[in-house]
DRENMI-993943 format. One record per residue (C-alpha): residue number from 1; residue in three letters; x, y, z negated. Coordinates in steps of 0.2 Angstrom, whole numbers, plus 5000, padded with zeros to 4 digits. Layout:
# DRENMI-993943
<rec><n>NUM</n><res>ALA</res><east>X</east><north>Y</north><up>Z</up></rec>
...
END
This chain:
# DRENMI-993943
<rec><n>1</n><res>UNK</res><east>5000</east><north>5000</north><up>5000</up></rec>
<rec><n>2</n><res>UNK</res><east>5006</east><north>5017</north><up>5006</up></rec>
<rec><n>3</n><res>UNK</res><east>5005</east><north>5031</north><up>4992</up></rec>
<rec><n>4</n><res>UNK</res><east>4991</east><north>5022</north><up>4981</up></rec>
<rec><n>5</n><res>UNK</res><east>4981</east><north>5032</north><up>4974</up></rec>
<rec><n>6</n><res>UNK</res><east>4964</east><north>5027</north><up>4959</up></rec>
<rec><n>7</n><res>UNK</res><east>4950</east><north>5036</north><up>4962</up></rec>
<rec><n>8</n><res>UNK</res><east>4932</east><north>5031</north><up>4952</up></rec>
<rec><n>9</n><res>UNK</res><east>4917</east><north>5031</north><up>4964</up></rec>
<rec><n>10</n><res>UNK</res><east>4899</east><north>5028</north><up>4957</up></rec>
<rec><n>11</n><res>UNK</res><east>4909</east><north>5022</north><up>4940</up></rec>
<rec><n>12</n><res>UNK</res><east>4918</east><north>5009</north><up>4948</up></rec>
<rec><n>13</n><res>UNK</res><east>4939</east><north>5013</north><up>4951</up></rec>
<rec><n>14</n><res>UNK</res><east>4944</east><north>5008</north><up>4968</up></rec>
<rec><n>15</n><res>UNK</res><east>4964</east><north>5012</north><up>4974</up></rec>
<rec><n>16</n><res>UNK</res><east>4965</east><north>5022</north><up>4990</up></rec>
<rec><n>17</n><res>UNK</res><east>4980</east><north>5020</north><up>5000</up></rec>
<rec><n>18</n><res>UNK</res><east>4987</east><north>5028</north><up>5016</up></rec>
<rec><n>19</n><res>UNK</res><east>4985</east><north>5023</north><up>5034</up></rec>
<rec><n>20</n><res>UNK</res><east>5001</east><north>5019</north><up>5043</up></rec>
<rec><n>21</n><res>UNK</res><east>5004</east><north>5029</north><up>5059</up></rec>
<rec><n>22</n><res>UNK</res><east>4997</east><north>5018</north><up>5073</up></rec>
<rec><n>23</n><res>UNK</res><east>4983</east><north>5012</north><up>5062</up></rec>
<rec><n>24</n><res>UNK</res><east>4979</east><north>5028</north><up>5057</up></rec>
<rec><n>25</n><res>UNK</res><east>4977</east><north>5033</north><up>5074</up></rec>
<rec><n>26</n><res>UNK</res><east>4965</east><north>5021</north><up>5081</up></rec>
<rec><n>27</n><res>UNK</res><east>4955</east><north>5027</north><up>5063</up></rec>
<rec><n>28</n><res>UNK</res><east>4954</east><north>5043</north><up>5066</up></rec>
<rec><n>29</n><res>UNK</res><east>4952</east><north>5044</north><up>5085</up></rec>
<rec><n>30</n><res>UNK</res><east>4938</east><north>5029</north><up>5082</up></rec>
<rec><n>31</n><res>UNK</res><east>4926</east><north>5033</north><up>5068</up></rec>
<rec><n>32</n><res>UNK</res><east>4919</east><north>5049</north><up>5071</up></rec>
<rec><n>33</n><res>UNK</res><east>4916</east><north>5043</north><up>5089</up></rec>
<rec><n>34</n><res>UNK</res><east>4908</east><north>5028</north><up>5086</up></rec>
<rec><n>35</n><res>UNK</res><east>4898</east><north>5034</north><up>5075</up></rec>
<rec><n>36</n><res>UNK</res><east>4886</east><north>5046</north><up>5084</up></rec>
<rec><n>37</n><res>UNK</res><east>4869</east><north>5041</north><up>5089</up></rec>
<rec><n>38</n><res>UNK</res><east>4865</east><north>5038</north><up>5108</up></rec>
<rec><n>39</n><res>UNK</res><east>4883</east><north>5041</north><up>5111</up></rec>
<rec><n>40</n><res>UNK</res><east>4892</east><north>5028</north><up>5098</up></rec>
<rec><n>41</n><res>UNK</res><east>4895</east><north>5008</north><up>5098</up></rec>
<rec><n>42</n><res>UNK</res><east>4887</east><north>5003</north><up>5078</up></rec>
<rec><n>43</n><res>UNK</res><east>4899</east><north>4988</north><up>5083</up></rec>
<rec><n>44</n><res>UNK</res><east>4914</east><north>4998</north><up>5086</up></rec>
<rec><n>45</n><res>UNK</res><east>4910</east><north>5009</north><up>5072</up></rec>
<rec><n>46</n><res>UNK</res><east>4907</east><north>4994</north><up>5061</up></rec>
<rec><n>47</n><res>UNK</res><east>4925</east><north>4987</north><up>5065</up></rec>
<rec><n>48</n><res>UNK</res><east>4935</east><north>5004</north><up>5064</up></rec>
<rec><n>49</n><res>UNK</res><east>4926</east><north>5004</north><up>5047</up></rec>
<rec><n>50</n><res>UNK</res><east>4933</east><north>4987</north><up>5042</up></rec>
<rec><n>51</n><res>UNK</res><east>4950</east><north>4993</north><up>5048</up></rec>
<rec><n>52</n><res>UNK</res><east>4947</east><north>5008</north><up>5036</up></rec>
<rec><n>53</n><res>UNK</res><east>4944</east><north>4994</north><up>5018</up></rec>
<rec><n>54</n><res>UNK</res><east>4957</east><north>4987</north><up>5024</up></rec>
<rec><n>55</n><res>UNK</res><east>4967</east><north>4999</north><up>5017</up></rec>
<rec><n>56</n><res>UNK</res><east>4956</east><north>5000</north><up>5002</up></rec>
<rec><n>57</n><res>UNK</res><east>4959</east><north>4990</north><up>4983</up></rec>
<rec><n>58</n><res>UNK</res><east>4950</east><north>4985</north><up>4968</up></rec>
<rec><n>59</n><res>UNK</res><east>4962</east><north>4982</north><up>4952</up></rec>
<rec><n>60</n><res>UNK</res><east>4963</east><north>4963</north><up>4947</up></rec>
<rec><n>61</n><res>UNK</res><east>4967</east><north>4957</north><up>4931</up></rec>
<rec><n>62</n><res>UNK</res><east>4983</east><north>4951</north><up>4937</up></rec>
<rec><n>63</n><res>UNK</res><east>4990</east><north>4968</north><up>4939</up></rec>
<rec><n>64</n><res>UNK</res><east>4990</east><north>4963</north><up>4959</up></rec>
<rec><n>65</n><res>UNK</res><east>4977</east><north>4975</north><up>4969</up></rec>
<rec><n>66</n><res>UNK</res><east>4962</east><north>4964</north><up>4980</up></rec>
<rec><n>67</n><res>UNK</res><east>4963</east><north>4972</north><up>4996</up></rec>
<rec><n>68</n><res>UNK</res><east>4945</east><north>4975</north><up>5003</up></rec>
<rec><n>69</n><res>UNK</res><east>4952</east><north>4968</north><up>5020</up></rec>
<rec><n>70</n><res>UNK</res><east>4935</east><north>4960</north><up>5027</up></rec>
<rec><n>71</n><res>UNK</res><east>4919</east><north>4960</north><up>5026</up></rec>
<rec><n>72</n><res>UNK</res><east>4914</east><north>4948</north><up>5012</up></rec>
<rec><n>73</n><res>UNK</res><east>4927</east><north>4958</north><up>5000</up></rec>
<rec><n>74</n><res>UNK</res><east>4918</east><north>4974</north><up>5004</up></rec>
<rec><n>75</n><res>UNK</res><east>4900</east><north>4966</north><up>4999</up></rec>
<rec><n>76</n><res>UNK</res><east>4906</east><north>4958</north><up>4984</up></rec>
<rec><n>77</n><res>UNK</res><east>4917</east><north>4974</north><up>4977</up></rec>
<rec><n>78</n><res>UNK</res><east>4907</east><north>4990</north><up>4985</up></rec>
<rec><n>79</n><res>UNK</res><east>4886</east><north>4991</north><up>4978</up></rec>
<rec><n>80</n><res>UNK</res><east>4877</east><north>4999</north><up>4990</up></rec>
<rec><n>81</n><res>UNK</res><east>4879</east><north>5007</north><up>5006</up></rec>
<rec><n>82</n><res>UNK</res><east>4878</east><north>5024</north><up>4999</up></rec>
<rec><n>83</n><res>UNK</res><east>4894</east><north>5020</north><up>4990</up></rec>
<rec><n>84</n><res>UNK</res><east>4901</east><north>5010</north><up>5006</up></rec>
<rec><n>85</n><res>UNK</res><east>4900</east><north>5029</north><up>5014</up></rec>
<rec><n>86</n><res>UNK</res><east>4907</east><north>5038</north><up>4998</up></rec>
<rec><n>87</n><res>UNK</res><east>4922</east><north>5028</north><up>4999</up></rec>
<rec><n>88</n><res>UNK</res><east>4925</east><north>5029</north><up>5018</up></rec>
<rec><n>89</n><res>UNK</res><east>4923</east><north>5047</north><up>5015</up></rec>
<rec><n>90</n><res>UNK</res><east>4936</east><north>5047</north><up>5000</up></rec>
<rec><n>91</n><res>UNK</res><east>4947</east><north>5038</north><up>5013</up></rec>
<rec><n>92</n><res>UNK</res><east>4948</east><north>5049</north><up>5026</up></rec>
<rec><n>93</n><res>UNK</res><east>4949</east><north>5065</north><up>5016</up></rec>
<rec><n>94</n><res>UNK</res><east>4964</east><north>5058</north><up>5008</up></rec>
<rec><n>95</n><res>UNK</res><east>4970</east><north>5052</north><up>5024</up></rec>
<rec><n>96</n><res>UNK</res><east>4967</east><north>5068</north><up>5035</up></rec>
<rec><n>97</n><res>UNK</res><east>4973</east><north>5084</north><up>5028</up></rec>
<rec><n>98</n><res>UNK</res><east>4961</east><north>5097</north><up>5039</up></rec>
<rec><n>99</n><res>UNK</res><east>4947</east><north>5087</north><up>5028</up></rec>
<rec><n>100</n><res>UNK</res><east>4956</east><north>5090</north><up>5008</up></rec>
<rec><n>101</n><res>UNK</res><east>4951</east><north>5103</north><up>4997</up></rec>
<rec><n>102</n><res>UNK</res><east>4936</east><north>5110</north><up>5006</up></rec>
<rec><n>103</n><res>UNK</res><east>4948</east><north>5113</north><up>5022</up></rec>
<rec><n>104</n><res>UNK</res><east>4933</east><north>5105</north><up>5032</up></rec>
<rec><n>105</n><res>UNK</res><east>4923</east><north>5120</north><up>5029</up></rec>
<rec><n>106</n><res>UNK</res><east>4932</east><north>5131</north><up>5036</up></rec>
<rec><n>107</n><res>UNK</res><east>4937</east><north>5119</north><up>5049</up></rec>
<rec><n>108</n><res>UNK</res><east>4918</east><north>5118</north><up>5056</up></rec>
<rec><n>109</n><res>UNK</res><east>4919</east><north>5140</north><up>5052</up></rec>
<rec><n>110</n><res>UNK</res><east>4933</east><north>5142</north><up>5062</up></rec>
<rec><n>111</n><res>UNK</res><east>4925</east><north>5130</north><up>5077</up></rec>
<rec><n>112</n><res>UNK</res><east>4908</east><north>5138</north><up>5077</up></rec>
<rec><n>113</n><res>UNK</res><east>4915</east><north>5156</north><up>5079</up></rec>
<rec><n>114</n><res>UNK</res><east>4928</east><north>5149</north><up>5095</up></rec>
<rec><n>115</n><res>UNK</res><east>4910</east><north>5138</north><up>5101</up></rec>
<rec><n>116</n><res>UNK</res><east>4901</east><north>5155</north><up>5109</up></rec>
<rec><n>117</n><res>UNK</res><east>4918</east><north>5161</north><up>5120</up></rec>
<rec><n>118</n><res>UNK</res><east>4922</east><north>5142</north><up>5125</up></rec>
<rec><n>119</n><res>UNK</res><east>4901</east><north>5141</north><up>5130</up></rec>
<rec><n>120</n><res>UNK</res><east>4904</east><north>5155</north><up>5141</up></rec>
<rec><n>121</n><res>UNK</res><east>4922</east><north>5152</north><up>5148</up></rec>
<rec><n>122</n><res>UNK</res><east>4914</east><north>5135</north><up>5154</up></rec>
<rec><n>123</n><res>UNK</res><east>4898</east><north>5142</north><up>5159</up></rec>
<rec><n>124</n><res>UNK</res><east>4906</east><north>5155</north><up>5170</up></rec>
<rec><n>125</n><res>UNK</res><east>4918</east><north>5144</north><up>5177</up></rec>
<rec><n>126</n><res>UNK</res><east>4904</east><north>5133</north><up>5181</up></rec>
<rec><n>127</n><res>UNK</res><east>4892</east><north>5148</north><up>5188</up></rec>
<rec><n>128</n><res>UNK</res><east>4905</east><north>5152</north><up>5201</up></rec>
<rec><n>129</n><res>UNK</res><east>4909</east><north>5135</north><up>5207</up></rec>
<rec><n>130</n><res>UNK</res><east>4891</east><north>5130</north><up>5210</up></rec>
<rec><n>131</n><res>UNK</res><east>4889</east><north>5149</north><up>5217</up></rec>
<rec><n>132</n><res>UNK</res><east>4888</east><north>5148</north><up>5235</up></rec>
<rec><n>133</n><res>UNK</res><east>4899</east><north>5160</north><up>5244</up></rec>
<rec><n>134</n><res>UNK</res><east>4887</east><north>5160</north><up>5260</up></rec>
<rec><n>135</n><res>UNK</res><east>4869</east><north>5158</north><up>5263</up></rec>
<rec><n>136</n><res>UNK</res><east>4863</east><north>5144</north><up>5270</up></rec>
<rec><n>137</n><res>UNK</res><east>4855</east><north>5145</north><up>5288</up></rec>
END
């Protein structure tokens, strides 16, 4: 595990680690693709988020951390779906720095004050391709 770090989620400690480059990667680039409706894969999202637990722990009384590195290891160890999100939540943020400390906020601030000029650029780019520069007999 890469930088292991304890966090308690819905009163239950579970050990966040970090992704290891290439890994990270395919995480990042994948999850919040695969996630949106009409445009995602459920099943592609589903496997990136196994990929994710992967890198998730419980403690053991052994002192040696149980990776939550499939499926039946997430169901016995995480109780809800709700807490399934918190935790994949809790991983990314602490894997991806533009979404610690708030920095997401003004992240999505900083996007939606660019999203008018871009809009435009692209419209107007688009309005003078589409233009025709003679009329049509």
């Amino acid at each position: 595990m890469i930088e292991p770090k304890e966090v308690i989620i819905d009163e239950k400690v579970f050990i966040l680690s970090k992704f290891p480059a290439v890994a990270g990667r395919e995480i990042v680039v994948n999850y919040p693709i695969s996630g949106l409706p009409k445009i995602g894969d459920y099943k592609r999202n589903e496997e990136i988020m196994l990929k994710l637990m992967a890198y998730v722990a419980v403690p053991h009384a052994n002192g040696q951390p149980l990776k939550l590195s499939n499926q039946v290891m997430v169901d016995q160890h995480v109780k809800s779906w709700e807490t399934l999100g918190k935790l994949e939540y809790a991983m990314l943020e602490y894997n991806c720095s533009f979404l610690q400390r708030g920095r997401i906020s003004t992240f999505f601030d900083d996007l939606a004050q660019k999203l008018p000029a871009w809009t435009i650029k692209m419209l107007t780019d688009l309005s003078v391709r589409l233009s025709p520069k003679e009329k049509q007999p």
